[in-house]
MILUM-312066 format. One line per field, with one value per residue: residue number from 1; residue in three letters; x, y, z of N, C-alpha, C in turn. Coordinates in nm, 2 decimals. Layout:
N
torlum	(NUM;...);
torkol	(Ala;...);
n.u	(X;...);
n.v	(Y;...);
n.w	(Z;...);
ca.u	(X;...);
ca.v	(Y;...);
ca.w	(Z;...);
c.u	(X;...);
c.v	(Y;...);
c.w	(Z;...);
REM end
This chain:
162
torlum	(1;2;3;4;5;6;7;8;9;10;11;12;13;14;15;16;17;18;19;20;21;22;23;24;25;26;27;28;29;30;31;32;33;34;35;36;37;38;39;40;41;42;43;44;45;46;47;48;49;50;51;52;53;54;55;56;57;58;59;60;61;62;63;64;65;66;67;68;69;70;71;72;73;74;75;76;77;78;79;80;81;82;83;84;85;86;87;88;89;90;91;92;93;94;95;96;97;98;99;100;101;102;103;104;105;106;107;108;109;110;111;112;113;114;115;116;117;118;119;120;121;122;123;124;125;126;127;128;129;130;131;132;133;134;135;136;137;138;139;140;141;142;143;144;145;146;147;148;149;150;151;152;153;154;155;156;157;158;159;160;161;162);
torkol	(Unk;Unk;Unk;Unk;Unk;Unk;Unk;Unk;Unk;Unk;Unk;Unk;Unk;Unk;Unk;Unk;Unk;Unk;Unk;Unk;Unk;Unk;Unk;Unk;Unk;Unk;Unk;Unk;Unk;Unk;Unk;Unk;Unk;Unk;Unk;Unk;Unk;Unk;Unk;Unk;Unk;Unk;Unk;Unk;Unk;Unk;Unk;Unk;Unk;Unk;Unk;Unk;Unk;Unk;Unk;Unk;Unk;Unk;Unk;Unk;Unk;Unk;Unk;Unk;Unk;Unk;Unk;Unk;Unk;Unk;Unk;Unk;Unk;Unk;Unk;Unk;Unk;Unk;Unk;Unk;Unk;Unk;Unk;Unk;Unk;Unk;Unk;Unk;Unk;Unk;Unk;Unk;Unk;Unk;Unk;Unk;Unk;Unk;Unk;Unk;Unk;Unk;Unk;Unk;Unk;Unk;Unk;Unk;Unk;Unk;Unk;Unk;Unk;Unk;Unk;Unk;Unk;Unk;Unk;Unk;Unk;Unk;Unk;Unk;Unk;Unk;Unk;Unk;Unk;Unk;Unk;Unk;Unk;Unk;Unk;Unk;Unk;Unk;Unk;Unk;Unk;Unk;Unk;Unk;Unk;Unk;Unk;Unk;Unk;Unk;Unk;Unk;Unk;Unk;Unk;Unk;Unk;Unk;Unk;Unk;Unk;Unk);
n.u	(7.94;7.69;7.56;7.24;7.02;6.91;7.09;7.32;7.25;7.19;7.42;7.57;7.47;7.53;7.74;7.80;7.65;7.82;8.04;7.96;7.92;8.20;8.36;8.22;8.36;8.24;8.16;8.06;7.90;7.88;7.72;7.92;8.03;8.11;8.46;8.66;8.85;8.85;9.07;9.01;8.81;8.46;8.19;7.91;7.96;7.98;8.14;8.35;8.38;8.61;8.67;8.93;9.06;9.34;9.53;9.81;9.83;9.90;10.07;9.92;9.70;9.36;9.16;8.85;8.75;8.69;8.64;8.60;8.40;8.28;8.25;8.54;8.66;8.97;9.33;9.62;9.88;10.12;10.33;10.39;10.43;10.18;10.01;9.87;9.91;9.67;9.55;9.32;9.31;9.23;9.34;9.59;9.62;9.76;9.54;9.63;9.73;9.58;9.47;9.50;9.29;9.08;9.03;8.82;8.74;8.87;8.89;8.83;8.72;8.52;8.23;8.09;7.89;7.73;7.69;7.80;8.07;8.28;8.57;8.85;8.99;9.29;9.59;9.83;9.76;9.58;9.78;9.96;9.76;9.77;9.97;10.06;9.85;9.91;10.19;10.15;10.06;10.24;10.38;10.23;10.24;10.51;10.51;10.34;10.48;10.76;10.65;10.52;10.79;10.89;10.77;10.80;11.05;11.09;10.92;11.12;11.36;11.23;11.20;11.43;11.52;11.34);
n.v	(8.27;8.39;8.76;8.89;9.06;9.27;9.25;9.39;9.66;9.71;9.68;9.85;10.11;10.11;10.11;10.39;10.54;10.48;10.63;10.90;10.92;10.89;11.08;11.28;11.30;11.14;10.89;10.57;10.22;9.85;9.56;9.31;9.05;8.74;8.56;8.64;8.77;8.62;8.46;8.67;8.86;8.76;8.63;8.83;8.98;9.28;9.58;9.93;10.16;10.45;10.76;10.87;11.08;11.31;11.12;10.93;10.57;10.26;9.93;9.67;9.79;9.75;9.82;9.98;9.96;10.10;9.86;9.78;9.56;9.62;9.69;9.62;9.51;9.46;9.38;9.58;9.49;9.58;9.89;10.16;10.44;10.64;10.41;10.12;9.77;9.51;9.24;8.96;8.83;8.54;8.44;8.39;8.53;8.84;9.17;9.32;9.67;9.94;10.26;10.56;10.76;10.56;10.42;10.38;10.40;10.32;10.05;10.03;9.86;9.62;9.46;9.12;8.90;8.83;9.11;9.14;9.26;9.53;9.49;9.66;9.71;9.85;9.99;9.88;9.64;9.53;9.49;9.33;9.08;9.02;8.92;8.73;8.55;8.48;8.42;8.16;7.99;7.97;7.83;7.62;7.50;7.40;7.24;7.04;6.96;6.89;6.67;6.52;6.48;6.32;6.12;6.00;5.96;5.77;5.56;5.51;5.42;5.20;5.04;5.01;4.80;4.62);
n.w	(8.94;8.75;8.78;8.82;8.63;8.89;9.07;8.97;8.91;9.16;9.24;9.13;9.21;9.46;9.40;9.30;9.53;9.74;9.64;9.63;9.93;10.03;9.87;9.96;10.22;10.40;10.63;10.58;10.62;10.53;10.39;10.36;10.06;10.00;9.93;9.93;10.06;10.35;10.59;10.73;10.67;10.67;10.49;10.50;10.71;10.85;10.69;10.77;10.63;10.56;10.42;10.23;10.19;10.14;10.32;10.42;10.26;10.36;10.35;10.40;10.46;10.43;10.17;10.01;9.68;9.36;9.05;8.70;8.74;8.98;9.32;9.52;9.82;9.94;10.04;10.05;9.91;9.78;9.71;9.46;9.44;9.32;9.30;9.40;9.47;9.53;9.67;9.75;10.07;10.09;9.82;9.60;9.35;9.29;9.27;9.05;8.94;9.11;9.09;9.26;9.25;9.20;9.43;9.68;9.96;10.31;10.49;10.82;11.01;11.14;11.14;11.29;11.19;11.43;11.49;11.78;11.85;11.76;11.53;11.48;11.22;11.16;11.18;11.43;11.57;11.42;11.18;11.37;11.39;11.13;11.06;11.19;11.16;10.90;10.96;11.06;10.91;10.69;10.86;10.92;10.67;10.64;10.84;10.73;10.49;10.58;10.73;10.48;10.32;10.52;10.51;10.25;10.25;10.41;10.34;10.06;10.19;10.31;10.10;9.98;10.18;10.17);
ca.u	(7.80;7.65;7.47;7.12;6.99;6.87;7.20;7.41;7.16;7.19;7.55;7.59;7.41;7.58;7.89;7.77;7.62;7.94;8.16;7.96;7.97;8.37;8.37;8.18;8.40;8.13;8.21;7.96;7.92;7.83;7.74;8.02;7.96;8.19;8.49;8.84;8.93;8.86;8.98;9.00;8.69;8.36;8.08;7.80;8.01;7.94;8.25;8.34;8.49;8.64;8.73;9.14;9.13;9.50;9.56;9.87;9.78;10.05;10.09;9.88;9.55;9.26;9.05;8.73;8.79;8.59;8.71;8.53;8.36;8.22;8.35;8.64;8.77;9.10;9.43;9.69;9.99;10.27;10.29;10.45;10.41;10.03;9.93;9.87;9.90;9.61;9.49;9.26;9.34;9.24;9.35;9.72;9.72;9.70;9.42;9.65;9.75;9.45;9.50;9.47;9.16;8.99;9.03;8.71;8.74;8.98;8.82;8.95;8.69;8.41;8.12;8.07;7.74;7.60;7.73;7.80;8.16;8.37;8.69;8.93;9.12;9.40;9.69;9.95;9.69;9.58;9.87;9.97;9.71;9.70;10.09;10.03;9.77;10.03;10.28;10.06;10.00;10.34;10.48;10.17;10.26;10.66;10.55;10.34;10.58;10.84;10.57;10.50;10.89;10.96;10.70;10.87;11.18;11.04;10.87;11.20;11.46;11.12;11.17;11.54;11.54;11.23);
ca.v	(8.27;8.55;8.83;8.91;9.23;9.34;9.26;9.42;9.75;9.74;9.67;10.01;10.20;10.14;10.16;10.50;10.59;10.49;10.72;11.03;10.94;10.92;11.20;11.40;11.28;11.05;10.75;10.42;10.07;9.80;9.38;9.20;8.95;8.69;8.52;8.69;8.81;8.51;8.47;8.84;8.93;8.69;8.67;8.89;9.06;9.49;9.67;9.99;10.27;10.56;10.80;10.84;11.20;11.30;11.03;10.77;10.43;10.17;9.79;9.58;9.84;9.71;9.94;9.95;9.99;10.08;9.80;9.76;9.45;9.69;9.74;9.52;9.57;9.39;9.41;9.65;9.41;9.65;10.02;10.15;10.56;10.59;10.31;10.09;9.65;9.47;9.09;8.92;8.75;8.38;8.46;8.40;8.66;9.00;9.20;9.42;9.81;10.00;10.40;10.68;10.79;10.41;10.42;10.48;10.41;10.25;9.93;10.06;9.81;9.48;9.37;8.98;8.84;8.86;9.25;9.12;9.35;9.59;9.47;9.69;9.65;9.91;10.02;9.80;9.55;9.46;9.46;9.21;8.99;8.95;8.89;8.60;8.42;8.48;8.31;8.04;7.90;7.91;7.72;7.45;7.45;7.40;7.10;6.94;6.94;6.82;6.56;6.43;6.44;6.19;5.99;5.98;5.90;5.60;5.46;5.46;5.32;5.06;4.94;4.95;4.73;4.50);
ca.w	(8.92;8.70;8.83;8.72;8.60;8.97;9.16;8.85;8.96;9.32;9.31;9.03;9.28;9.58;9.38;9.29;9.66;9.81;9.54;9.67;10.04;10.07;9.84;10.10;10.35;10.50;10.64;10.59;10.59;10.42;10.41;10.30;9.98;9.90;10.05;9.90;10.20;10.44;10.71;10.78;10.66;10.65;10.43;10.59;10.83;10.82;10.72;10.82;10.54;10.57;10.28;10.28;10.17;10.13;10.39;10.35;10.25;10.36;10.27;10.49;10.47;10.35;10.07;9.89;9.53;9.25;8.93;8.59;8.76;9.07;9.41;9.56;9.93;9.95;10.13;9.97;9.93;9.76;9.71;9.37;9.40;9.38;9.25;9.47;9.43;9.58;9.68;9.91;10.18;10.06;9.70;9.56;9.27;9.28;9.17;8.96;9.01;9.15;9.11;9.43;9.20;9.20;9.58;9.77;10.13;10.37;10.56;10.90;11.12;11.10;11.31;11.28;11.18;11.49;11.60;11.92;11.87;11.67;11.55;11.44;11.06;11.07;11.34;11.45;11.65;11.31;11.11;11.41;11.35;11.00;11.02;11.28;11.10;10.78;11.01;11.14;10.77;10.66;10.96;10.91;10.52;10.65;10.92;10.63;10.36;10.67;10.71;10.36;10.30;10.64;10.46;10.13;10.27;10.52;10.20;10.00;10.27;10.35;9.97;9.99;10.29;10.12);
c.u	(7.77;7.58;7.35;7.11;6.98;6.99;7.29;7.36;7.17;7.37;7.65;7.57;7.46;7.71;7.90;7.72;7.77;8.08;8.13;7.98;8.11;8.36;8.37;8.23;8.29;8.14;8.07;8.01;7.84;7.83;7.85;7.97;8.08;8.30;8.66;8.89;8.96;8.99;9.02;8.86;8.56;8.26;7.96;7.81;7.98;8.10;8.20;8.42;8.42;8.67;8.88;9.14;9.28;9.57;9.67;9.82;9.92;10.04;10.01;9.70;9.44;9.15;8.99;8.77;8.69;8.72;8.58;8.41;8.26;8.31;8.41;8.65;8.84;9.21;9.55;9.84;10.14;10.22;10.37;10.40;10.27;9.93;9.98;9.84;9.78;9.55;9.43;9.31;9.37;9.26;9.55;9.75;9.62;9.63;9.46;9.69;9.64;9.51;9.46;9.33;9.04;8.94;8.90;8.70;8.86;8.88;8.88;8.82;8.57;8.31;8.11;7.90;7.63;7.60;7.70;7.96;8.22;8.52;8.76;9.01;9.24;9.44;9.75;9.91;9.68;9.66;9.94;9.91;9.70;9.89;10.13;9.99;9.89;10.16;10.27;10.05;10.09;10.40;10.36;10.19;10.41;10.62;10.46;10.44;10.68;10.77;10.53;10.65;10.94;10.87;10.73;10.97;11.17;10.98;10.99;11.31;11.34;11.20;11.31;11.60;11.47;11.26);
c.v	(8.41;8.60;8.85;9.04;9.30;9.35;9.36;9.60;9.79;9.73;9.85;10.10;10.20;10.18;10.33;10.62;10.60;10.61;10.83;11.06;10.97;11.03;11.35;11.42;11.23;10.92;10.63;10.30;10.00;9.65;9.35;9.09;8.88;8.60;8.56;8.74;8.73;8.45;8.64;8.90;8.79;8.69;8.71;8.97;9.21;9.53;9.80;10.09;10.39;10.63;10.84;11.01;11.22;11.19;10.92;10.69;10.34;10.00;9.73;9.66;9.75;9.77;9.87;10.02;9.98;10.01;9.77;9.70;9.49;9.70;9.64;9.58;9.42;9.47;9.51;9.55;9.45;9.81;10.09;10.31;10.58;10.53;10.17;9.87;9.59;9.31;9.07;8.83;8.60;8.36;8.46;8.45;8.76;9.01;9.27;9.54;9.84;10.18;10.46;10.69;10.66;10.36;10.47;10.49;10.36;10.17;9.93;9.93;9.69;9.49;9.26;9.00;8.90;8.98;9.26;9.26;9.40;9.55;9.55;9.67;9.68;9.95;9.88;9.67;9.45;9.39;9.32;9.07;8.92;8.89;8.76;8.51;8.41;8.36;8.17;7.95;7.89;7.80;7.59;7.40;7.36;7.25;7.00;6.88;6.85;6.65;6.45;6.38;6.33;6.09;5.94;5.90;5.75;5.55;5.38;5.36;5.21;5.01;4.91;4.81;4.58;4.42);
c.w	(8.87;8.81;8.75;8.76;8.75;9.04;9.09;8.88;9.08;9.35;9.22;9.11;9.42;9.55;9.38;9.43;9.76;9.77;9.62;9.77;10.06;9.96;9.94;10.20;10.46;10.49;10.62;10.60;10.50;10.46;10.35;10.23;9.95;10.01;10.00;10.00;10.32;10.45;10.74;10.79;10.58;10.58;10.53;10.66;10.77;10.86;10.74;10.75;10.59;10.46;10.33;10.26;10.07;10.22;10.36;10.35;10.28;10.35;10.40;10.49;10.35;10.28;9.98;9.74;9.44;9.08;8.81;8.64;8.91;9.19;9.49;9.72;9.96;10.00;10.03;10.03;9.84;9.69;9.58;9.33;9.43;9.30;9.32;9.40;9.51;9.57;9.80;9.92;10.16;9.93;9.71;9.43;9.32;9.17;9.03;9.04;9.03;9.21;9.23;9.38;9.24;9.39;9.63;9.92;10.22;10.44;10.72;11.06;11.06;11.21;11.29;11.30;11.25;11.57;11.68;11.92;11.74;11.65;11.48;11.36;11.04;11.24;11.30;11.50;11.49;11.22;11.18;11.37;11.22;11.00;11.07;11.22;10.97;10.81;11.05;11.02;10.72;10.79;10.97;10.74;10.52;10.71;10.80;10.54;10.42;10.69;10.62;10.31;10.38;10.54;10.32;10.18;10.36;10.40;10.08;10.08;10.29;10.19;9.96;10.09;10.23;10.00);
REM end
């Protein structure tokens, strides 16, 4: 869906507000728009950046990015010196390289909709979680496939038999 002139404005200007905060070394937040990160990250939900500094970045973080198209935060899915690979969550290509420079924040926490709590994006807790749900969807991709193949094969010995 396009954007109209006013979103295209408001989304320049936060790109632009957000550049000078993590500059400053000041952390903010922000709504969440969209759904490339689901399920990790929800439409609506309030993230929670940090600027990285000189800070490592390592494969599983999740960073805001300034791209031609405005600002992304997606998962950093391979690391190649410092230029960094990135994809969301419910997306199967990458976004492309994204430079140290392009980098504006780190996504180190959420509140849900209704900021009943803070959940935590980065550490080892997270990294667990997102490696679970990762596991959870291959091993239901594995028992389908296991599933649709018994039912191939009971269809063909049925016709051999019939």
């Amino acid at each position: 869906m396009p954007q109209s002139p006013k979103d295209r404005l408001s989304s320049a200007t936060f790109s632009s507000l957000a550049q000078e905060l993590s500059a400053s070394g000041i952390s903010f937040r922000f709504r969440a728009v969209g759904q490339s990160m689901y399920p990790t990250i929800c439409n609506g939900e309030i993230l929670h950046v940090e600027p990285i500094g000189n800070e490592k970045l390592v494969c599983g973080d999740i960073v805001l990015f300034h791209r031609c198209d405005g600002l992304k935060a997606h998962r950093i899915v391979k690391i190649r010196g410092e230029a960094f690979v990135t994809r969301g969550d419910s997306s199967l290509q990458v976004d492309g390289e994204v430079g140290r420079e392009q980098i504006v924040g780190r996504v180190v926490a959420k509140e849900g909709a209704d900021r009943a709590k803070l959940v935590p994006l980065v550490g080892l807790g997270a990294r667990m979680r997102f490696r679970m749900r990762k596991l959870r969807g291959l091993i239901g991709l594995l028992i389908r496939r296991k599933g649709s193949m018994r039912t191939i094969a009971e269809r063909k010995a049925s016709s051999l038999i019939n």
